[in-house]
N, C-alpha and C positions, 0 to 999 in steps of 0.2 A: 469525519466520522465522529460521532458523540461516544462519549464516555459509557453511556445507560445501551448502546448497540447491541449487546453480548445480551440482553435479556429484555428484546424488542420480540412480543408475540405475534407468531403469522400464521395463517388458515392452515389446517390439518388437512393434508389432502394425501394419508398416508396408507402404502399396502401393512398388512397384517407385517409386525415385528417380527422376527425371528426368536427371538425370547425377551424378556421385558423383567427386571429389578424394580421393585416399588421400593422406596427409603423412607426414613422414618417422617421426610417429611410427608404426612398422607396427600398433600395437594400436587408432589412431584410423584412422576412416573420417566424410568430412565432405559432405554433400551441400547443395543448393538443391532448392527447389521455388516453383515462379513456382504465381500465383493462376488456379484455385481450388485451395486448398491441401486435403490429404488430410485423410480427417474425422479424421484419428488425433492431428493434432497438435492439436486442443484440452482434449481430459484429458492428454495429456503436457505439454504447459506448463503445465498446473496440478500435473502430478504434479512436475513438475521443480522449482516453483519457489512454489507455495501460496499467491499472490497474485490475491487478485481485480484486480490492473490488469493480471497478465498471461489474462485469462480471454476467453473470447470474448464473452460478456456485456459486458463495460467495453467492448473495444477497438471492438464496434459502436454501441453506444449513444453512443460519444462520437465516431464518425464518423471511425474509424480504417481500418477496413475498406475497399479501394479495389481495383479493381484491378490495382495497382501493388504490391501487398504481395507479400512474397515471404518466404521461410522458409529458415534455415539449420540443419540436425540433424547434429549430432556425437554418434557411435555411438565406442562404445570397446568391442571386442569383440563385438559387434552388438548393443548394447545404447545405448541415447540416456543421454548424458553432458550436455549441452547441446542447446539449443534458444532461437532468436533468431528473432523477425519482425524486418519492415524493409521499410521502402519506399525507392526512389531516385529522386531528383531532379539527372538532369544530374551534377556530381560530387560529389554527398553523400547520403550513406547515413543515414537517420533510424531508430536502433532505437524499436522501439514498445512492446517489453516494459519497466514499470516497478514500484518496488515491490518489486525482486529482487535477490538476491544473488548475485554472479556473481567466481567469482576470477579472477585475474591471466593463467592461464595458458588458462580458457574464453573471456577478451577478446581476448589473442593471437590464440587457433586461427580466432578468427572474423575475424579482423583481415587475419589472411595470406590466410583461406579469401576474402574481400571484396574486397582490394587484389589478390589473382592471378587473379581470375575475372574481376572487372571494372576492364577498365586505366585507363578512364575519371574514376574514383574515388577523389579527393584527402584525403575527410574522411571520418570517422563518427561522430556527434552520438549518446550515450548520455545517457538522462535520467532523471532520480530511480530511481539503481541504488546498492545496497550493495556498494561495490568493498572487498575487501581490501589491494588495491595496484592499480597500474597496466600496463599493457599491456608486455611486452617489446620491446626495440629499437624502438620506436613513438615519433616526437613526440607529446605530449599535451600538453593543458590539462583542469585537476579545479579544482572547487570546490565546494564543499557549499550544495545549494540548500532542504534541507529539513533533516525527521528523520521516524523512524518510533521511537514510544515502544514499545515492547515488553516484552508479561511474557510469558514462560515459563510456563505454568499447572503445579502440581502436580497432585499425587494426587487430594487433599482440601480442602473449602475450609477444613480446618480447617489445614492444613499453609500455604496459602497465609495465611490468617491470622495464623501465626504468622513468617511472613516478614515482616511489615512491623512498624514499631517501635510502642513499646507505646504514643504518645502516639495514633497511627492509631487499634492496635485501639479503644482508648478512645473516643475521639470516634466513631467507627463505631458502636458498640453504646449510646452517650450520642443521637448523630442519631437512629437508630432507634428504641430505648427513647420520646424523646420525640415522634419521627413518630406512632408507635401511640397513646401517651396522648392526644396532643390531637386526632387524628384517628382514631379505632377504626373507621371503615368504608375505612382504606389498604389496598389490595391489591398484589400486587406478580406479575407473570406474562410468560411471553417466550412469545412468536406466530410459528407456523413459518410458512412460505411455505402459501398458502392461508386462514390465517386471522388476515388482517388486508388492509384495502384501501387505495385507496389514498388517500381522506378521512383515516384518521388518519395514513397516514405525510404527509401535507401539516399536518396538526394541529403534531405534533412540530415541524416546521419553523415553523410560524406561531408556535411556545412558542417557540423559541430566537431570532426576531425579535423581539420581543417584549423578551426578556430584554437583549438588544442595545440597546432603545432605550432601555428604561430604565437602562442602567450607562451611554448615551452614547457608545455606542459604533457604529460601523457595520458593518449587517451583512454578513457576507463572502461572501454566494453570489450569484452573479448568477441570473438567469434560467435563464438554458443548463444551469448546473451544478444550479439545482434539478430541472429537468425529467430531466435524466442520475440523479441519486441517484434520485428517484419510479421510474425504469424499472428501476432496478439492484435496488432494491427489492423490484419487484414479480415480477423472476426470480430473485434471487437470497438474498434479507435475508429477517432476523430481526428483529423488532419488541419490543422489550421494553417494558414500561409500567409504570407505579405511578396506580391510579386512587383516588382518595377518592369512595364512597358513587358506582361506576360512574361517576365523570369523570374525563375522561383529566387528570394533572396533572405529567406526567412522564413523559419514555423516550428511550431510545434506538434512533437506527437503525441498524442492525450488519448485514453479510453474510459470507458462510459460503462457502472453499474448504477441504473436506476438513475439516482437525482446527483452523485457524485463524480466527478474528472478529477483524470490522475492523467499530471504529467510526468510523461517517459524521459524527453527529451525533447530539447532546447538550443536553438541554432542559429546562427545567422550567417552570411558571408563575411569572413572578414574585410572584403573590399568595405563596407558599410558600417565599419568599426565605429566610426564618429554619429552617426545616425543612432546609434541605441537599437536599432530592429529586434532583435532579440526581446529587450526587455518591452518594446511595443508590442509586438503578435503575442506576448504572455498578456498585458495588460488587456488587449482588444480581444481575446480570448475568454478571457474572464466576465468581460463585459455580455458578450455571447453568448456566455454559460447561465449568468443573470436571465438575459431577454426568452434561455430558452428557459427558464423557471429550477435549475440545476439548485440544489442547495449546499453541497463543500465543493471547494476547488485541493487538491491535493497536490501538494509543490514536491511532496515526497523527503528522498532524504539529499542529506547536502546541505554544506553551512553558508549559504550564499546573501550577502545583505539583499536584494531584490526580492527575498521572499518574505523576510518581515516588511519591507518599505509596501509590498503589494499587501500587507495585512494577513499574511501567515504566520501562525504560534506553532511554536515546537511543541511535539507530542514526541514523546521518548518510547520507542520500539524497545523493546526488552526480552534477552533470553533469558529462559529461566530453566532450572535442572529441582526436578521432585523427587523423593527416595518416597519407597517406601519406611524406611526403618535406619537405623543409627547402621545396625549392620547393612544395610542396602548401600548407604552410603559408600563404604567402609569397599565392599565390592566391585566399584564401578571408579578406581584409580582414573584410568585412562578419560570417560567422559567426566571427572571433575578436572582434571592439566588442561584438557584442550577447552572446556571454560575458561578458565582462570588467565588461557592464555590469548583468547578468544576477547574476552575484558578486558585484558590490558594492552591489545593494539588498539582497539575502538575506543579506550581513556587517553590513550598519546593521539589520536587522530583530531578526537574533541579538544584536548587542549593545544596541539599544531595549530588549527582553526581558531581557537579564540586567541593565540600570539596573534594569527596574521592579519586579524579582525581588528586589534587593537594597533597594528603595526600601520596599518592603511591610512 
């Protein structure tokens, strides 16, 4: 996802507002829309900002949808500049859209749009967003609670190839080379929406438990969040696999906004530990993503060397908390502790990761 996302213009194909703020910028025009929201805004927040967590698929699956959502669109010459959901609660404003990149001056517009419509409304809670900077004349609080590893896809996989260093290439065409010899019935093939169900995308999942318990480590999805990926999946993802002799023995789960993949998860059998398969079906995925003309690959979050060796840069997900006012601050005790404590398991998690980075 690029940095300039948050203020990418796309065709107006809007019903009548429900009421409309003009600001003093006269080229912006800034409206609401209380729920049910018009069908237009759900390919414009994916046009605007090419994240499957701002899609309508995530935001229902995972039980975001209420009647309480509400929408705010910034038209700049009548064209959509921005685009925020949000639901309220009492004096705070919870954006819903995450995963996105949004500038300084798109946080503002929303900020003033928020604070002057509704007087009510002391804070507003942004969460796992790529901020360039902070809000103008605004008290905040930021702190980085994630990352999204990101590659940029070329042309070719052979351009992308030659982006990463030569010790990569090497061992890339050394894993493969010896995947094929000792295994000559390895296949390798990615499954659009329709042909694949939902037995193997639970298989994947059962591979990377699996792998979990053998390294002794625990596994990180609960319940909720597997049944969320299975649905997300099943509307929206791409299935990649590597099978030996028709067994499943490796894949990934990836889904698809526009020209961007995002990986969910990553698996392989631990019988095939020495094989690398894992980090091959990421590689020959990518390569896939290339041929089909994809432009980001999203590795997501997680400090794992195979995401920079494949040519992923950390992008720092950040929550951030807005006041209206010194005393709005001053008001809202409880949502500034559970920041601050929010911050500082996600700064011991980052530094845990860079010990064991340095300890390898």
């Amino acid at each position: 996802m690029s940095h300039n996302a948050a203020t990418v213009s796309v065709p107006d194909t809007l019903l009548p507002a429900h009421r409309a703020d003009t600001v003093e910028d006269t080229g912006l025009a800034t409206e609401f829309h209380h729920w049910p929201l018009p069908s237009y805004i759900w390919p414009a927040l994916e046009r605007c900002y090419h994240s499957i967590f701002c899609s309508e698929s995530q935001l229902r699956i995972s039980g975001c949808l209420t009647s309480r959502v509400e929408a705010w669109v910034a038209r700049r010459d009548g064209r959509i500049s921005s685009l925020i959901l949000f639901d309220r609660d009492g004096a705070h404003v919870r954006v819903l859209n995450e995963v996105f990149a949004i500038s300084a001056n798109a946080l503002t517009q929303f900020a003033d749009a928020v604070f002057g419509h509704y007087h009510e409304t002391q804070i507003i809670s942004v969460r796992a967003a790529k901020l360039d900077a902070p809000p103008k004349h605004y008290l905040h609080l930021s702190a980085e609670m994630s990352d999204d590893y990101l590659l940029n896809l070329p042309a070719t996989p052979e351009q992308w190839q030659q982006s990463l260093s030569s010790r990569t290439r090497e061992k890339l065409r050394y894993y493969l080379r010896r995947a094929y010899q000792r295994t000559p019935g390895l296949t390798f093939r990615t499954l659009k929406l329709g042909e694949f169900n939902l037995a193997q995308i639970k298989q994947i999942i059962a591979l990377n438990r699996a792998r979990m318990h053998v390294k002794g480590k625990r596994f990180g999805m609960s319940a909720a969040e597997e049944y969320q990926v299975c649905q997300l999946m099943l509307e929206r993802g791409q299935l990649s696999i590597i099978e030996i002799h028709g067994k499943l023995c490796a894949g990934l789960l990836c889904t698809r906004v526009g020209g961007d993949v995002f990986m969910h998860v990553i698996a392989h059998d631990p019988a095939y530990d020495d094989l690398r398969l894992g980090l091959l079906c990421c590689a020959l995925t990518i390569e896939d993503a290339i041929r089909h003309r994809c432009q980001r690959f999203h590795f997501l979050w997680g400090r794992y060397d195979y995401k920079t060796r494949l040519g992923g840069e950390r992008q720092a997900l950040s929550r951030m908390l807005i006041f209206r006012s010194t005393w709005g601050l001053m008001q809202q005790p409880g949502h500034v502790l559970s920041h601050l404590m929010t911050a500082t398991r996600a700064w011991l998690r980052r530094y845990r990761g860079r010990l064991m980075t340095k300890t390898k």
